[in-house]
Each structure stands twice: as C-alpha cells, then as structure tokens.
TORMIDO-283637 format. One record per residue (C-alpha): x, y, z; residue in three letters; residue number from 1. Coordinates in steps of 0.001 Angstrom, whole numbers, plus 500000, padded with zeros to 6 digits. Layout:
<atoms>
px: X py: Y pz: Z residuo: ala num: NUM
...
</atoms>
This chain:
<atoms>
px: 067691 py: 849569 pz: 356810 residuo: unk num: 1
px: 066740 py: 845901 pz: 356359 residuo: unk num: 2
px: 063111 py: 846926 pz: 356302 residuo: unk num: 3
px: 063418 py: 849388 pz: 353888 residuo: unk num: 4
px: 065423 py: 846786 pz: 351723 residuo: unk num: 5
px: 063111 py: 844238 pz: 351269 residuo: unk num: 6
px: 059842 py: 846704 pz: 350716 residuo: unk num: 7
px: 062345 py: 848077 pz: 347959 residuo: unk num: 8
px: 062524 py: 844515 pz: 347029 residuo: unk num: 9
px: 058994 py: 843924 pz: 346762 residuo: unk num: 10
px: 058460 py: 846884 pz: 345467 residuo: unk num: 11
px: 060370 py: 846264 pz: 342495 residuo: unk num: 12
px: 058811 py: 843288 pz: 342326 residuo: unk num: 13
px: 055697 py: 844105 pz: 342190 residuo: unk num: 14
px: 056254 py: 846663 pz: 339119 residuo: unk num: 15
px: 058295 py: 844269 pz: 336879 residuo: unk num: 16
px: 056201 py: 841467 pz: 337817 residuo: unk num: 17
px: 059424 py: 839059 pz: 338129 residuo: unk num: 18
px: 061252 py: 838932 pz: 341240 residuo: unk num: 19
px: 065033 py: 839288 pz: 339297 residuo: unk num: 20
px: 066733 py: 839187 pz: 342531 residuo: unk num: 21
px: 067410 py: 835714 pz: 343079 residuo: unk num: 22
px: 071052 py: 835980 pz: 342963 residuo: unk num: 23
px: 070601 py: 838894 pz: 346087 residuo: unk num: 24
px: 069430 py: 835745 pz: 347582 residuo: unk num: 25
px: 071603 py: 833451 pz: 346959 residuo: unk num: 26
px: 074465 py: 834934 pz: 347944 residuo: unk num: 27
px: 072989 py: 835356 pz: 351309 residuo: unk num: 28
px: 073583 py: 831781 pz: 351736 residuo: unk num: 29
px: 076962 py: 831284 pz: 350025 residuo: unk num: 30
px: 075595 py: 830756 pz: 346690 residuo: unk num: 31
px: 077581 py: 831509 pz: 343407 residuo: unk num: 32
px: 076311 py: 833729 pz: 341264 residuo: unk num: 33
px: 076492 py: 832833 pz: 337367 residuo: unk num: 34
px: 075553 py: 833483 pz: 333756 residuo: unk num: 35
px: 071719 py: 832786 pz: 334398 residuo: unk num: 36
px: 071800 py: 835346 pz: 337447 residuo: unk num: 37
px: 073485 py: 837643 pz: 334771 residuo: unk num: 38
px: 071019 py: 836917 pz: 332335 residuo: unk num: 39
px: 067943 py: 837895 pz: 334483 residuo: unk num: 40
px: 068906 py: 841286 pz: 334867 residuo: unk num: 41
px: 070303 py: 841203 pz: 331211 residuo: unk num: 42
px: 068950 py: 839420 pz: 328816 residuo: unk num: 43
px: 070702 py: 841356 pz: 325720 residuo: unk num: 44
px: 074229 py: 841315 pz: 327147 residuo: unk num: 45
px: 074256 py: 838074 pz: 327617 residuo: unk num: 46
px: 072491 py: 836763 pz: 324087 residuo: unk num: 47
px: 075654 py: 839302 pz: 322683 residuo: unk num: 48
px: 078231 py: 837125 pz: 324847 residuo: unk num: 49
px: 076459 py: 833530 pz: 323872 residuo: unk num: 50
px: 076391 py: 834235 pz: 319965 residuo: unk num: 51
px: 080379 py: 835758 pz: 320535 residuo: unk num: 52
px: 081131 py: 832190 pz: 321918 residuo: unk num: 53
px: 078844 py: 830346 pz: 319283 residuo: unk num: 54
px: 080276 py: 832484 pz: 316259 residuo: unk num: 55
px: 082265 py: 829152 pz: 314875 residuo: unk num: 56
px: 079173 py: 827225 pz: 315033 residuo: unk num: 57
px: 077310 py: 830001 pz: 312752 residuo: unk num: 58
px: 079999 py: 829587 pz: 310215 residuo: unk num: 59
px: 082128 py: 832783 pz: 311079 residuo: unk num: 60
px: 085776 py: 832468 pz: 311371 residuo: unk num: 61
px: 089183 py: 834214 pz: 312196 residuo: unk num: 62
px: 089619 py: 835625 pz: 308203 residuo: unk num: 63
px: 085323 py: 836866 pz: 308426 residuo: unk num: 64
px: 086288 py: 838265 pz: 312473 residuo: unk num: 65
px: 087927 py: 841323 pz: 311081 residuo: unk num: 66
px: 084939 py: 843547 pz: 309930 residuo: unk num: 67
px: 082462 py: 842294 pz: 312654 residuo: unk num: 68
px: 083476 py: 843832 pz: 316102 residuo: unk num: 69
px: 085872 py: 846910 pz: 317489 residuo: unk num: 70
px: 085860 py: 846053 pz: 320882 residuo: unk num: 71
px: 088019 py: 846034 pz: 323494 residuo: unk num: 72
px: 088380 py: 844019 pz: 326751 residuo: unk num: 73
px: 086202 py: 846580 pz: 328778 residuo: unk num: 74
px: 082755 py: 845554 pz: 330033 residuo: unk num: 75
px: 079788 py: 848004 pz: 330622 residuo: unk num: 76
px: 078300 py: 848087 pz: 333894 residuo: unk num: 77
px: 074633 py: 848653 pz: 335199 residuo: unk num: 78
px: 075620 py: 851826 pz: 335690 residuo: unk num: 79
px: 076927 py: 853003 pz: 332515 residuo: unk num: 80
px: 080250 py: 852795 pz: 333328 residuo: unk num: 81
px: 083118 py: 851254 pz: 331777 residuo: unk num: 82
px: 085594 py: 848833 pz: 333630 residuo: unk num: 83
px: 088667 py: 846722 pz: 332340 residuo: unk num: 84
px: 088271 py: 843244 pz: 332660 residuo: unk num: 85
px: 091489 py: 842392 pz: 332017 residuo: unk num: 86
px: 095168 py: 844160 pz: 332997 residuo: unk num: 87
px: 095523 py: 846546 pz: 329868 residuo: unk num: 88
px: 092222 py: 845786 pz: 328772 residuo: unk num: 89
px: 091014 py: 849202 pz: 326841 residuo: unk num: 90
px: 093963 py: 848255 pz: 324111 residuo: unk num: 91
px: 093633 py: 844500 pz: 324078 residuo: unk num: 92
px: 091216 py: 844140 pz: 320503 residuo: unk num: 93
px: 088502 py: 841387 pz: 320921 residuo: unk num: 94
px: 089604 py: 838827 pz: 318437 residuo: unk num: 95
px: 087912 py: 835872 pz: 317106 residuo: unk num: 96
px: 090693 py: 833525 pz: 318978 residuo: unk num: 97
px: 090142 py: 835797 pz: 322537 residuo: unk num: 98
px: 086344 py: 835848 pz: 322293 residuo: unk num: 99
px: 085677 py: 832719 pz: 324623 residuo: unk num: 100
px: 087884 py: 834458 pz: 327496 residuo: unk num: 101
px: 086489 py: 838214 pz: 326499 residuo: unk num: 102
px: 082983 py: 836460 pz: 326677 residuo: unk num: 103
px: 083962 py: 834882 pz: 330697 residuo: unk num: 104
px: 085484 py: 837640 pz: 332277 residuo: unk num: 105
px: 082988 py: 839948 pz: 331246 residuo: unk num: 106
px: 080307 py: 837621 pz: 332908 residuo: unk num: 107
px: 082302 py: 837347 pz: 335775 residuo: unk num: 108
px: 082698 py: 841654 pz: 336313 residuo: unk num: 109
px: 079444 py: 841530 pz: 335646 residuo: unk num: 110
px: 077949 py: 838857 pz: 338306 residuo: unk num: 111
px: 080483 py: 840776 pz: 340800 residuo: unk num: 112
px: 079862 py: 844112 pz: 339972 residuo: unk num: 113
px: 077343 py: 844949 pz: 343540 residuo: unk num: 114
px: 079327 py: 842795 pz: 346016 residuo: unk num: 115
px: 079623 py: 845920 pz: 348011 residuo: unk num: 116
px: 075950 py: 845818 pz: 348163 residuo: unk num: 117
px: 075524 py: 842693 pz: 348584 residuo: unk num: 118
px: 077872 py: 842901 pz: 351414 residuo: unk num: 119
px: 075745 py: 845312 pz: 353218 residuo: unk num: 120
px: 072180 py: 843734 pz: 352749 residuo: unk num: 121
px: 074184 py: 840391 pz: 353987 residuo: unk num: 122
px: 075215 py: 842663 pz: 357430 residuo: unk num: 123
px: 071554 py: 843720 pz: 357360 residuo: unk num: 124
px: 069768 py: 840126 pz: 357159 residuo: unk num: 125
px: 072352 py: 839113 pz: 359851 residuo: unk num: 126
px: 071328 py: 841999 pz: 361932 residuo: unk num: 127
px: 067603 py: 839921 pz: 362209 residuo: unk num: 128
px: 068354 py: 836726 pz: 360983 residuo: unk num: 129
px: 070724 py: 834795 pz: 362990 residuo: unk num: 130
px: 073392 py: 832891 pz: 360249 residuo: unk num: 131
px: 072611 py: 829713 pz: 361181 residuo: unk num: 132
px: 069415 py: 830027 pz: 359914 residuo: unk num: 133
px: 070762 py: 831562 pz: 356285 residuo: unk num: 134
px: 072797 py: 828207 pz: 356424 residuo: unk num: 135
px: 070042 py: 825858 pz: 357115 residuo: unk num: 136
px: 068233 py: 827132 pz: 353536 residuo: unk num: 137
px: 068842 py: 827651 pz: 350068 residuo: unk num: 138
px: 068083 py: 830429 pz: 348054 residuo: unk num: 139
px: 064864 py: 829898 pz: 346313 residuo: unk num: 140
px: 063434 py: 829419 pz: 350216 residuo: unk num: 141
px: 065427 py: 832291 pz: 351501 residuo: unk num: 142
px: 063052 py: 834548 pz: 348698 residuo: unk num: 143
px: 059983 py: 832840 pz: 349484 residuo: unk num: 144
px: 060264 py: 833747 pz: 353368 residuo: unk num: 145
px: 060862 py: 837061 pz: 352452 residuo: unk num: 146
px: 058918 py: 837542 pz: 349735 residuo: unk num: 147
px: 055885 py: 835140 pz: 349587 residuo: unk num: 148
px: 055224 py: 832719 pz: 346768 residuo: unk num: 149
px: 054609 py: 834396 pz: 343442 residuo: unk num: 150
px: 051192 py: 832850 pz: 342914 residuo: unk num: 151
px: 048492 py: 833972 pz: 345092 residuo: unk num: 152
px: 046084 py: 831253 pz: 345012 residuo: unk num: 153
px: 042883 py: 833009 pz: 344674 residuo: unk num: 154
px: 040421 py: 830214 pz: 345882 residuo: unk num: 155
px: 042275 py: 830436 pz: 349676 residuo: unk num: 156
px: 042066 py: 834466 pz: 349218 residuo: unk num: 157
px: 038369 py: 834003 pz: 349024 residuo: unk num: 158
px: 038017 py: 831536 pz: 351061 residuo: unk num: 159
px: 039892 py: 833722 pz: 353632 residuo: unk num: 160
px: 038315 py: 837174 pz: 353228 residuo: unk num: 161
px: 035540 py: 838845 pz: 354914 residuo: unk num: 162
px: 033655 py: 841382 pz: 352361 residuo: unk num: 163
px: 031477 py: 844018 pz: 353683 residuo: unk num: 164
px: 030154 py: 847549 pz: 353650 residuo: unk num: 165
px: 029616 py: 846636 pz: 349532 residuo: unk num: 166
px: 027194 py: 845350 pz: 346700 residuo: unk num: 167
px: 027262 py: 842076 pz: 346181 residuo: unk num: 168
px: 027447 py: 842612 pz: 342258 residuo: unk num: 169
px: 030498 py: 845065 pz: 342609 residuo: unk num: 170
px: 032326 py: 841281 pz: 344801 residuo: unk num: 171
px: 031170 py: 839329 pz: 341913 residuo: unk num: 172
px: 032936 py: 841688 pz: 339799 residuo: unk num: 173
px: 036129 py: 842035 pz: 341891 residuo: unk num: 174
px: 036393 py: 837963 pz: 342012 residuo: unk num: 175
px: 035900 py: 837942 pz: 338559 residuo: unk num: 176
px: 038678 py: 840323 pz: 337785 residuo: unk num: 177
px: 041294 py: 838336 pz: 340251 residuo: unk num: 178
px: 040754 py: 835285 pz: 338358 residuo: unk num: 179
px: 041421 py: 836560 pz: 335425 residuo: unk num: 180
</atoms>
C-alpha cells in the first residue's frame, strides 16, 4: 500500500509539475497544516476567503454587504460536497460582521477535510519507516527522501550516463532538449 502511495505521489507529480502535497508531509511529522497548505491545492477558494476578510480595506461595508453574497456557513469540499462549519450552519447568513470567522472555519474544514487519509498513509510510512526517524526531520526533508529534489541537475545526469547503441547527432539533440 505504501508503495503504491508514493508512485501515486510521484505520479501526480510528475503531471502537474508541482509536488502540492507538502502538507501530506508534514503531517507525517506533527506538522500543522494551514492557509498556505490550503492554498496549494486551492488557489481560488482561498483568494475568495482573503478578499471576504479584506472587504473593509476595499471600501465595502455592513450597509454595501447586503447585495454582495447569499451564503451560508457551509464550506465546499474537494469532493463536491457540502459540510456545515458551524452548529446550524446552512441557516446562519454570511454577514459582513461574521465574515472573519466564516472566512477561519472554512479554512480550518478545509485543511482537515482528509485526516482519515492522512491517518492511513501515516500507518503506512510507519509500517517502513520507524517514528523516530519521522521525528528526527521536518517536512520539506521528509518529501525530498521520498520524492527527490525537484531540479534534476542536468550537468551530473550527463556526467553520470553511459549512451550507446545511438548516433551521436540524435545525443547532441537529446542534451540539447534537457537543457532547455
């Protein structure tokens, strides 16, 4: 299962060309997720909850609030879904007074939404990592042992690569085309 897990992760990685799954790491070694994990994985909902917060420094107020939003205190999930965020939350009205609080809880649903998930690829790494190791690093090194860096350094590629069995012209060409 873990194996599978982190060729998904690289995987995915490889296609969106950003790793995005820092805050998978993280958590492995007690980190808090917040608004900047969020934000990776979505970038819109989170420039929606920033201006909400910043709407007093645009020059909105309570009287201009009233014909702006219809929402109520229900976040939408990665999956589509809808969850309160608050007790009562589908008939409490987001108001220009509530939008700070709206604005945190949804961010904290949010950041919480896969802790079953992460749960499970936590019992995985500890299946092959002992946790004294996950407590001896941070996060960013965590996803560099398990993923590499996210540079490949070309020069030590070639360096470090035997070609045969083709023209020279056509390794010219495929050097050429790594570097960019």
């Amino acid at each position: 299962m873990l194996f599978f897990f982190f060729q998904a992760e690289d995987g995915i990685r490889d296609f969106c060309l950003s790793r995005g799954l820092g805050d998978v790491y993280k958590r492995q070694v007690h980190g808090e997720p917040n608004s900047q994990d969020l934000e990776e994985v979505d970038r819109l909902q989170m420039k929606h909850l920033d201006d909400l917060v910043a709407m007093d420094q645009k020059g909105i107020d309570n009287f201009d609030w009233v014909s702006i939003t219809e929402e109520k205190f229900v976040a939408i999930l990665s999956d589509g879904s809808e969850k309160e965020i608050k007790q009562g939350g589908r008939e409490i009205h987001l108001s220009f007074s509530n939008r700070k609080e709206y604005a945190e809880l949804v961010i904290k649903t949010r950041i919480h939404e896969a802790q079953l998930q992460i749960n499970h690829i936590r019992k995985g790494f500890l299946r092959v990592v002992p946790e004294c190791i996950l407590e001896m690093v941070n996060h960013e090194e965590l996803e560099r042992m398990v993923c590499g860096v996210v540079e490949i350094d070309i020069d030590i590629l070639k360096k470090n690569t035997t070609v045969s069995g083709i023209p020279e012209s056509l390794e010219t060409y495929f050097w050429e085309v790594l570097q960019g």
